[in-house]
TIRO-2110 file (N, C-alpha, C; in Angstrom, 1 decimal):
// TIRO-2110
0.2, -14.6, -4.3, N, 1, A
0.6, -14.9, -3.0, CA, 1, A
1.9, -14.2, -2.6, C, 1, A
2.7, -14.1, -3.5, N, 2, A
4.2, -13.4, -3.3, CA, 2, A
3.8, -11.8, -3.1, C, 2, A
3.2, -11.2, -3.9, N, 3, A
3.0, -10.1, -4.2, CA, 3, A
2.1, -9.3, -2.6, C, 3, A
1.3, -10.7, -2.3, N, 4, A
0.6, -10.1, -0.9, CA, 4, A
1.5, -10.0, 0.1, C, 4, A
2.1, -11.2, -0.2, N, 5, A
3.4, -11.5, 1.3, CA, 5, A
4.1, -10.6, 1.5, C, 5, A
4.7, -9.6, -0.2, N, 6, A
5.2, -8.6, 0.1, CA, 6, A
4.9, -7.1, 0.6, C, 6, A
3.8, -7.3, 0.4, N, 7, A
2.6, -6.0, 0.9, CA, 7, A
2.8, -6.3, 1.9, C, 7, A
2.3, -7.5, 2.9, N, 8, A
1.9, -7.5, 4.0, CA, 8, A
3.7, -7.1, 5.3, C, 8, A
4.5, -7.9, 4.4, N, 9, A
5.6, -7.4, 5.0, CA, 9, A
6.3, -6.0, 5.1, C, 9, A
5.7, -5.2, 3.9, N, 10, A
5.8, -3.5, 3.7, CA, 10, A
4.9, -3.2, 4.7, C, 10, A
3.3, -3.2, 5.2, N, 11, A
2.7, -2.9, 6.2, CA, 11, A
3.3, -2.8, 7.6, C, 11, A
3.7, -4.4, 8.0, N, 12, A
4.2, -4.8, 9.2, CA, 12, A
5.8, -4.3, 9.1, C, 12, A
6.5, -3.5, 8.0, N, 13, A
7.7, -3.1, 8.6, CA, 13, A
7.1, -1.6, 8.5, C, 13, A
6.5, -0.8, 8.7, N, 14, A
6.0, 0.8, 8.8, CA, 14, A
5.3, 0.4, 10.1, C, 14, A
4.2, -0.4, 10.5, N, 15, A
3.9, -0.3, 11.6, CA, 15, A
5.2, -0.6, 13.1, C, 15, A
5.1, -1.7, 12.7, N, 16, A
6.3, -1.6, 13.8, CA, 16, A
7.4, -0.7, 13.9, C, 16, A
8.4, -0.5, 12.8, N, 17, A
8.6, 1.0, 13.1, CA, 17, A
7.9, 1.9, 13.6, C, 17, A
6.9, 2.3, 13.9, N, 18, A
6.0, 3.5, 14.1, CA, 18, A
6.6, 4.3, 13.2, C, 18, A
5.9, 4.0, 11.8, N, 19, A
6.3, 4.9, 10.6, CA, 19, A
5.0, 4.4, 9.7, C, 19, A
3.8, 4.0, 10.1, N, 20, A
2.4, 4.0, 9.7, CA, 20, A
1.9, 4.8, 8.7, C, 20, A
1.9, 5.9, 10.1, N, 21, A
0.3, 6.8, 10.1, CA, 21, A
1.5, 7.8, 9.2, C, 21, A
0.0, 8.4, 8.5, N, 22, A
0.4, 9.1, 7.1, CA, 22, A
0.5, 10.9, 7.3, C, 22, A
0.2, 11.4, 6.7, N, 23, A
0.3, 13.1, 7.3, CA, 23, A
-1.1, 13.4, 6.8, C, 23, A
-2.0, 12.8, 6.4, N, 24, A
-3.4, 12.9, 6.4, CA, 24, A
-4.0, 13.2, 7.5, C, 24, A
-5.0, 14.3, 8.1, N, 25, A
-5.4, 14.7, 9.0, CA, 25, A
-7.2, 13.9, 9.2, C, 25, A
-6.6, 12.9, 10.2, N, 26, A
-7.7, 12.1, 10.1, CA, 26, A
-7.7, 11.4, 11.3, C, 26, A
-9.1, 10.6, 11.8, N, 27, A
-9.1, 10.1, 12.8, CA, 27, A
-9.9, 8.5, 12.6, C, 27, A
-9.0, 7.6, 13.8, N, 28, A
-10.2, 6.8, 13.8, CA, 28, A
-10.1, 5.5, 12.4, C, 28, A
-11.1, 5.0, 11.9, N, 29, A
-11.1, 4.1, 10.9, CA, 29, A
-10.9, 4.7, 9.7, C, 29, A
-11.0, 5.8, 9.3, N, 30, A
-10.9, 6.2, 8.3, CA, 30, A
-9.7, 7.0, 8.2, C, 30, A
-8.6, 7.4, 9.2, N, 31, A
-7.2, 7.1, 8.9, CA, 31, A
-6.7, 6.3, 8.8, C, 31, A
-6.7, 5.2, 9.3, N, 32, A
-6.5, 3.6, 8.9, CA, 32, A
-6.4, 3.0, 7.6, C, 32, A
-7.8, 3.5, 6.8, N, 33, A
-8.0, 3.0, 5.7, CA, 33, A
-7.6, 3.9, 5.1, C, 33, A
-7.2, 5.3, 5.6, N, 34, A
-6.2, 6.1, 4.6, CA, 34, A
-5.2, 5.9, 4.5, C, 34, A
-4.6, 5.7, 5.4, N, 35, A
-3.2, 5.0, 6.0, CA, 35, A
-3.1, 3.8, 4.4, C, 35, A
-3.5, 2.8, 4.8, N, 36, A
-3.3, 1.5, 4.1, CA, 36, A
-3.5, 2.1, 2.8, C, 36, A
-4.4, 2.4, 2.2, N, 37, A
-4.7, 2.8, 0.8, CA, 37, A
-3.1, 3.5, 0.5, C, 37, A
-3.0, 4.8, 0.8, N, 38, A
-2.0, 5.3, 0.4, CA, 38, A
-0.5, 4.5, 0.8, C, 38, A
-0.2, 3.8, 1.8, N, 39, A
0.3, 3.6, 1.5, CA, 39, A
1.1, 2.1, 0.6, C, 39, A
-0.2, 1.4, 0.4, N, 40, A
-0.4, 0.9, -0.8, CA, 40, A
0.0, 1.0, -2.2, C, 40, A
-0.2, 2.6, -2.4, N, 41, A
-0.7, 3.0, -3.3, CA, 41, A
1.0, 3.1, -3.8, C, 41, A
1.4, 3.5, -2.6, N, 42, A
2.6, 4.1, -3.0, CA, 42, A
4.2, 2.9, -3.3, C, 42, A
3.5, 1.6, -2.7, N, 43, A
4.3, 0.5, -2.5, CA, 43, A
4.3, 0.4, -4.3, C, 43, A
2.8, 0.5, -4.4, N, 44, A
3.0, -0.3, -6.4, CA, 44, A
3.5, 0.6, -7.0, C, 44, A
3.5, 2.1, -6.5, N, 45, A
4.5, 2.9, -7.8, CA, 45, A
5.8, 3.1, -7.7, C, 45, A
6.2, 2.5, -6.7, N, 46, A
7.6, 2.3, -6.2, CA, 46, A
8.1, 0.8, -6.9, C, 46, A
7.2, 0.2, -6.7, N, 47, A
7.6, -1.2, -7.1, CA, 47, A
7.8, -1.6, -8.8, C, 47, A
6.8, -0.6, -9.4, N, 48, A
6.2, -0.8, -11.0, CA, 48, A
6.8, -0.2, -11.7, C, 48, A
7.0, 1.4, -10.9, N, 49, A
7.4, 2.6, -11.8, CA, 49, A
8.8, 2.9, -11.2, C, 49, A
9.5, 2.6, -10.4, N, 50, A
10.8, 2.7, -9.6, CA, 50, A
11.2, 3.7, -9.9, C, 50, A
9.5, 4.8, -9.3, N, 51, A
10.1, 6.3, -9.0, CA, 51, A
11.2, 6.1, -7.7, C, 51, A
12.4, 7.2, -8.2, N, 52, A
13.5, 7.2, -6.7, CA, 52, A
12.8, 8.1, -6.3, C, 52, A
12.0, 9.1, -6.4, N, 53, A
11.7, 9.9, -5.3, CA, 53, A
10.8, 9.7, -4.0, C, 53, A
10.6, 8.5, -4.0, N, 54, A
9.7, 7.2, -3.1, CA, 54, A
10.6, 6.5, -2.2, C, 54, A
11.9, 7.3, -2.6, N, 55, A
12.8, 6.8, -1.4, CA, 55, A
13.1, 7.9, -0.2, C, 55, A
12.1, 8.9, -0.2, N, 56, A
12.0, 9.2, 0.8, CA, 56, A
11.7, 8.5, 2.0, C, 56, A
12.1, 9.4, 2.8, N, 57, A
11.6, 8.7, 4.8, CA, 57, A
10.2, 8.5, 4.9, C, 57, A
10.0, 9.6, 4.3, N, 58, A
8.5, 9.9, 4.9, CA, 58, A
7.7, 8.7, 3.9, C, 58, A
7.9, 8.8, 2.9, N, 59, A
7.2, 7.7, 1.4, CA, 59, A
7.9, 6.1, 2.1, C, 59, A
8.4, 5.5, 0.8, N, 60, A
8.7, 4.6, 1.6, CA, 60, A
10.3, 4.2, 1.9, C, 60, A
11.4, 5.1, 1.9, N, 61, A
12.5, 5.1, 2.6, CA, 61, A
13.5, 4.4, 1.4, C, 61, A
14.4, 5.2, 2.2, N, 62, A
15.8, 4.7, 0.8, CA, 62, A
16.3, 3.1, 1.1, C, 62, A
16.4, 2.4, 2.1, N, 63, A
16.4, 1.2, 2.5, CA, 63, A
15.9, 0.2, 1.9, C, 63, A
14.6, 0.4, 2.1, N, 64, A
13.2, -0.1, 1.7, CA, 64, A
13.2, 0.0, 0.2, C, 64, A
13.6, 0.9, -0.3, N, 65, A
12.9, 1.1, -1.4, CA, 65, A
14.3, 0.2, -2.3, C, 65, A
15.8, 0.5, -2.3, N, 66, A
16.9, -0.7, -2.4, CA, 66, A
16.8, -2.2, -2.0, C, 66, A
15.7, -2.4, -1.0, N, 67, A
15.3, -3.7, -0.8, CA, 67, A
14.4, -4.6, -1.5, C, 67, A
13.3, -3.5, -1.7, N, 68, A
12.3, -4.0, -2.9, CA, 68, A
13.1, -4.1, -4.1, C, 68, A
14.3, -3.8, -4.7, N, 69, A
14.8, -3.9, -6.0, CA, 69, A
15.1, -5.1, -5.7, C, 69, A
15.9, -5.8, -4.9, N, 70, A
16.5, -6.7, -4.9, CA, 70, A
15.7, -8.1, -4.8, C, 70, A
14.7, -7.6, -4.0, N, 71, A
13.6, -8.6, -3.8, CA, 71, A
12.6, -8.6, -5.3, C, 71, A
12.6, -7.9, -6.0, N, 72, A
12.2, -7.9, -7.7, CA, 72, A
13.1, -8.9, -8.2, C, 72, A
14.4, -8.7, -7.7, N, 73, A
15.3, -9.8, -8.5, CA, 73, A
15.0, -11.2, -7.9, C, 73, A
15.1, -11.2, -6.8, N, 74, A
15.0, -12.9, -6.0, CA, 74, A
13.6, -13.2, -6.6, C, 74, A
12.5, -12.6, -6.4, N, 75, A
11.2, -13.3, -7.1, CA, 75, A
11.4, -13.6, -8.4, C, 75, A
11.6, -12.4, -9.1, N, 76, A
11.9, -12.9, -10.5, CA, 76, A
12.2, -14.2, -11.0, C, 76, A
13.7, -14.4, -10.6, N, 77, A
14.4, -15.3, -11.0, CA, 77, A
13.6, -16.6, -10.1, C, 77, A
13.3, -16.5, -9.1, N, 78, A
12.5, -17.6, -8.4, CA, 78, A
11.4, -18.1, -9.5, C, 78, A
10.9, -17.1, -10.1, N, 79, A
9.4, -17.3, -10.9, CA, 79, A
10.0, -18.5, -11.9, C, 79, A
10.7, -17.8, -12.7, N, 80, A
11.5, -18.2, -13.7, CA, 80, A
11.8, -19.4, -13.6, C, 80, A
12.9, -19.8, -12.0, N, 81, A
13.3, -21.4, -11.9, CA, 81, A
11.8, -22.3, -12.2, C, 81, A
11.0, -21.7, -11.3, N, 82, A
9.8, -22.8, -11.4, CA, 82, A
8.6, -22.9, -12.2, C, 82, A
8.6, -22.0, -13.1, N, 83, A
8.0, -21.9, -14.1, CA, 83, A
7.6, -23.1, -14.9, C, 83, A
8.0, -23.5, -15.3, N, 84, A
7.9, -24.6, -16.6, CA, 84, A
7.8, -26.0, -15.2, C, 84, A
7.9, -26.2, -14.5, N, 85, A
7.5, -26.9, -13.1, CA, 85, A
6.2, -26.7, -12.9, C, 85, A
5.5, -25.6, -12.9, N, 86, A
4.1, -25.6, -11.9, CA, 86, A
3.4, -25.5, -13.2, C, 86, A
3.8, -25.1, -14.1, N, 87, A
2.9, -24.7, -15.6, CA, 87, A
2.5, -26.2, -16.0, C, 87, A
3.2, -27.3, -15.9, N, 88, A
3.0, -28.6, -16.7, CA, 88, A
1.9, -29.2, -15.6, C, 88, A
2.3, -28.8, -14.2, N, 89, A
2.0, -29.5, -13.5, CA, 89, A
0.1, -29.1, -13.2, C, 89, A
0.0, -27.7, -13.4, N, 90, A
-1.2, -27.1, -13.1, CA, 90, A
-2.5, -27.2, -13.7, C, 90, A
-2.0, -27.0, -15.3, N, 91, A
-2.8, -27.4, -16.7, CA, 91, A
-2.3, -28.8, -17.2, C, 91, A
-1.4, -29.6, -16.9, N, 92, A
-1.4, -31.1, -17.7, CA, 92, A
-0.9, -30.8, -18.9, C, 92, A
-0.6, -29.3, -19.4, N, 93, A
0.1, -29.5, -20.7, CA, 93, A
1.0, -28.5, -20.9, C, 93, A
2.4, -29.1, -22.1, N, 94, A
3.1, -28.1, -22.3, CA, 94, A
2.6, -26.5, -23.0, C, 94, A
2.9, -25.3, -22.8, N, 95, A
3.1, -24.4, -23.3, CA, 95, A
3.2, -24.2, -24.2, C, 95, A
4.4, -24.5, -24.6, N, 96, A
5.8, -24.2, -25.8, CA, 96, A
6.7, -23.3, -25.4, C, 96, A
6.4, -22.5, -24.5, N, 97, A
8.1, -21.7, -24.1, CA, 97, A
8.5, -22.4, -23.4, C, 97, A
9.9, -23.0, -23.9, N, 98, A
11.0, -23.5, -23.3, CA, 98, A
10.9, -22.7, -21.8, C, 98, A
11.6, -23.8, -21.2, N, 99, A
11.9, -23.0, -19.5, CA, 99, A
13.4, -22.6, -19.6, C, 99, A
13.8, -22.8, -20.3, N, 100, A
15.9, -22.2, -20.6, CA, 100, A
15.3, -20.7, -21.3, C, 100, A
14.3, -20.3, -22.2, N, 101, A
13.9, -18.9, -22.7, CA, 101, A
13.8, -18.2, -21.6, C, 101, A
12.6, -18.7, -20.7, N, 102, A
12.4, -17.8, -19.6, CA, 102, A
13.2, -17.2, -18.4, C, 102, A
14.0, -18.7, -18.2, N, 103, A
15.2, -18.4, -17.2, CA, 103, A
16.0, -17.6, -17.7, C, 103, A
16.8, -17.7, -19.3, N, 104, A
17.3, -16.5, -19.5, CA, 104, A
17.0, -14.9, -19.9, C, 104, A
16.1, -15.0, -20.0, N, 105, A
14.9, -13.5, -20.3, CA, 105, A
15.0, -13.5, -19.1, C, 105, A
14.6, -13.7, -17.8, N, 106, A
14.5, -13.0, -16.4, CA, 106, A
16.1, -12.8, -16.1, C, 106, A
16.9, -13.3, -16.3, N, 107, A
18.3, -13.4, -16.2, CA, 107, A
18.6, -11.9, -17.1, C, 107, A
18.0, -12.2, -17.9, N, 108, A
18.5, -10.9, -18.7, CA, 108, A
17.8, -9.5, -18.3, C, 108, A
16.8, -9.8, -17.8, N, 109, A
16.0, -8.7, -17.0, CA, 109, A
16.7, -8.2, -15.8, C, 109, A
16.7, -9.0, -15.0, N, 110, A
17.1, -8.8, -13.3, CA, 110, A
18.8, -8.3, -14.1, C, 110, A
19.9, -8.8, -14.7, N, 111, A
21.0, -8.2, -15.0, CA, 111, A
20.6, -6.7, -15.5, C, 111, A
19.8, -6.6, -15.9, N, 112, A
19.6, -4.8, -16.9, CA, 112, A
19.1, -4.2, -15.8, C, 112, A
18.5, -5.0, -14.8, N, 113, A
17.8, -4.1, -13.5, CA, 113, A
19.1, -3.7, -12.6, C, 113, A
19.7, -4.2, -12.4, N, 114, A
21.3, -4.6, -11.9, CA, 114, A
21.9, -3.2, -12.5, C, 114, A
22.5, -3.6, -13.7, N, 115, A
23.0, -2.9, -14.0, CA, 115, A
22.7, -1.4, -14.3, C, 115, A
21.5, -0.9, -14.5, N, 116, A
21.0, 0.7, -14.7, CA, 116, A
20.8, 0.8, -13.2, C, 116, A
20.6, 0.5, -12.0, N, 117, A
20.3, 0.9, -10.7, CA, 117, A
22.1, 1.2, -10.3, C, 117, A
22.7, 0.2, -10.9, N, 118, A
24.5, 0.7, -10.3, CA, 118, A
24.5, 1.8, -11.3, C, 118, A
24.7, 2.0, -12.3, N, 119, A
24.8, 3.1, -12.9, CA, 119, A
24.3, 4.2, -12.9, C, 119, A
22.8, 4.1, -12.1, N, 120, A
22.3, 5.2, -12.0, CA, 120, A
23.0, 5.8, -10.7, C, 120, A
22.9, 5.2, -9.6, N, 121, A
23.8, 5.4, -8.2, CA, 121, A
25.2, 6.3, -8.8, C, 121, A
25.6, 5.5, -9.6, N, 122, A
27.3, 6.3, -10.1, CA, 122, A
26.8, 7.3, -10.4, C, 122, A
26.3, 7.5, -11.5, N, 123, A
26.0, 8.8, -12.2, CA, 123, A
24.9, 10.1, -11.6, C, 123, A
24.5, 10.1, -10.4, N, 124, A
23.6, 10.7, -9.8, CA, 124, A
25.0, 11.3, -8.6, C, 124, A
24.2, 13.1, -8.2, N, 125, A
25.5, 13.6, -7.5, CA, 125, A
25.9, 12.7, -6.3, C, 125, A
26.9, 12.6, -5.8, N, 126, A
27.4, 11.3, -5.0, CA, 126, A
26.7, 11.8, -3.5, C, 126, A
26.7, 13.0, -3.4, N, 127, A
26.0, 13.4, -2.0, CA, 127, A
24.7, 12.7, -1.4, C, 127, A
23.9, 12.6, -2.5, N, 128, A
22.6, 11.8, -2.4, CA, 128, A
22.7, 10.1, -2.8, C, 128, A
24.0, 9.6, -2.7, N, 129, A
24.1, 8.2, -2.9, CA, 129, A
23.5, 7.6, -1.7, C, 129, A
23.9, 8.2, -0.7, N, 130, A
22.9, 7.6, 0.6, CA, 130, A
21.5, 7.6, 1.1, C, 130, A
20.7, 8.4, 0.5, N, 131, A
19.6, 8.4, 0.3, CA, 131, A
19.2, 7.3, 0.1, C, 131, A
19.8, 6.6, -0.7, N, 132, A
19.0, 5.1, -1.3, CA, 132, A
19.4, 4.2, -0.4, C, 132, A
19.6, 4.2, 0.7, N, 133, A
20.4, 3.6, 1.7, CA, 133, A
19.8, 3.4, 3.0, C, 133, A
19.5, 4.9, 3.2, N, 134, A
18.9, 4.9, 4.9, CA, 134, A
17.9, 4.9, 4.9, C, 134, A
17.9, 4.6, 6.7, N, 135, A
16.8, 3.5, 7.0, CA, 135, A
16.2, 4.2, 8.3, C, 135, A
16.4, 5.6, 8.3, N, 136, A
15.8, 6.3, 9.1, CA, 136, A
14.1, 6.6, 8.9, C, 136, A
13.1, 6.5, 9.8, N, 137, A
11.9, 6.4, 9.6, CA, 137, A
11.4, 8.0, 9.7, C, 137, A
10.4, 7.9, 9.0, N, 138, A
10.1, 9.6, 8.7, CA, 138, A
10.5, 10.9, 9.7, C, 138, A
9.5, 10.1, 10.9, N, 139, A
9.8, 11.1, 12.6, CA, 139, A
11.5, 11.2, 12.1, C, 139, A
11.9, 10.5, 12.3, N, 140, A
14.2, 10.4, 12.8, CA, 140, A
14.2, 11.4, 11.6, C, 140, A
14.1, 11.1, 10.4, N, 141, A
14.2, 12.3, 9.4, CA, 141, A
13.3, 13.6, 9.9, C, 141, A
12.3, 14.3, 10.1, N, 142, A
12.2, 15.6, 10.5, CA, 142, A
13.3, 15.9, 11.7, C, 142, A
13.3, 15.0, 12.6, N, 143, A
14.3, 15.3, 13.7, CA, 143, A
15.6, 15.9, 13.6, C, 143, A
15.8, 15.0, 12.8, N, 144, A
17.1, 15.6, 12.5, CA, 144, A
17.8, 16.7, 11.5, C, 144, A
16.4, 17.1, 10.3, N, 145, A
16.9, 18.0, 9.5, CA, 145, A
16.6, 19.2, 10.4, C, 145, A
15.7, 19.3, 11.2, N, 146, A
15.2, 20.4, 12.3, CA, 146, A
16.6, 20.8, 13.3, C, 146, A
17.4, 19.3, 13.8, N, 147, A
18.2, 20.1, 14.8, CA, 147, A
19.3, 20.4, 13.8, C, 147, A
19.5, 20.4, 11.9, N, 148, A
20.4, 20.6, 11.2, CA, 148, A
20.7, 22.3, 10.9, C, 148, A
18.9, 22.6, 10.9, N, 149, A
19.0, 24.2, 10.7, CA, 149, A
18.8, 24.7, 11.6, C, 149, A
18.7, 23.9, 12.8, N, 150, A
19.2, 24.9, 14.1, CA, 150, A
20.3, 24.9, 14.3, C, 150, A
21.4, 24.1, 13.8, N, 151, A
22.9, 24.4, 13.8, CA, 151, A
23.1, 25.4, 12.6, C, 151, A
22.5, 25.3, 11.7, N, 152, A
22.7, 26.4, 10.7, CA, 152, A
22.7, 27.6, 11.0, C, 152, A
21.4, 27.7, 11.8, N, 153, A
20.9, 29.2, 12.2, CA, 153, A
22.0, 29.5, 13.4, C, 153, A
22.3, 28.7, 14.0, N, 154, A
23.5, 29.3, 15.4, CA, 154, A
24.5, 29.7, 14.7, C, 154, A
25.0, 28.5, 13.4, N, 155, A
26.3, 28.9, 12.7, CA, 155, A
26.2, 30.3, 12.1, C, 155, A
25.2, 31.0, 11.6, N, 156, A
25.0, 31.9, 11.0, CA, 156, A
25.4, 33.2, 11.8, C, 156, A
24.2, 32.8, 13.2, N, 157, A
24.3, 33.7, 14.1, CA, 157, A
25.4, 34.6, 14.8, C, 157, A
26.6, 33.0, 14.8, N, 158, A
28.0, 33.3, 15.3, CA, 158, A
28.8, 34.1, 14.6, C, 158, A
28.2, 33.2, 13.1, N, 159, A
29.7, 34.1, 12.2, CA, 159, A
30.4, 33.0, 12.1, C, 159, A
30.3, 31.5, 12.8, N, 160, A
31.0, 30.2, 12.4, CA, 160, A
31.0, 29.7, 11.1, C, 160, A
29.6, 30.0, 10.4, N, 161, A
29.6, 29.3, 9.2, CA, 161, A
30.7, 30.6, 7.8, C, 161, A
31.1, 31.2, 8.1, N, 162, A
31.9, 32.0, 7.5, CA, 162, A
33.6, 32.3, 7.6, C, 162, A
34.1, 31.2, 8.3, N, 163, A
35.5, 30.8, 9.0, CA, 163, A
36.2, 29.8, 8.1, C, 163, A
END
């Protein structure tokens, strides 16, 4: 249920952005269902495998992709609080893992997730610290790298970029 809620919320924040439709050359229902698959596809390996290079604009954005961490940690530790609550309550019987094991295993998880994501941030060149950040949607990213090397190419042209 959580897992869908959060798919379904990754869907409906790309569509309404108008940051959907994929670079697949397609029409009709079957970009749709290309659409969704891939970007599906790309939610779980972002989510599972916390490739950073899925924090692209065009994939699923440096914002998003910093959001979904954090939201790993709130579920987690959510699972964790209620754990030993819905488990007694579902089956009628205890387990045997203590609910203080679990809570502090996800505690100790969500902290190591914590802590290698700040570290990685530090230790990665600082120029691309914002990458994990923005929340510019694919289109705003070509736009803007396009009117970047058209200032490049004028700077070139002038002789400004050599001052």
């Amino acid at each position: 249920l959580v897992l869908g809620g959060e798919l379904l919320m990754y869907l409906m924040f790309k569509v309404v952005r108008r940051d959907f439709d994929y670079w697949v050359v397609l029409t009709g229902i079957t970009l749709v269902l290309c659409n969704v698959t891939l970007r599906i596809l790309i939610k779980f390996a972002a989510d599972w495998a916390l490739i950073a290079q899925l924090r692209h604009p065009l994939e699923l954005g440096g914002g998003y992709f910093s959001f979904t961490m954090a939201l790993t940690i709130l579920v987690g530790m959510s699972a964790a609080l209620v754990y030993r609550q819905e488990d007694t309550e579902i089956t009628g019987e205890d387990d045997g893992i203590e609910e203080r094991f679990v809570v502090y295993f996800m505690a100790g998880c969500c902290t190591g997730l914590t802590l290698s994501y700040a570290i990685f941030l530090k230790r990665i060149n600082q120029k691309y610290v914002r990458t994990f950040f923005d929340t510019r949607t694919g289109d705003e990213f070509i736009a803007s790298e396009f009117r970047r090397s058209l200032k490049e190419d004028n700077d070139a042209d002038t002789g400004d970029s050599f001052k």
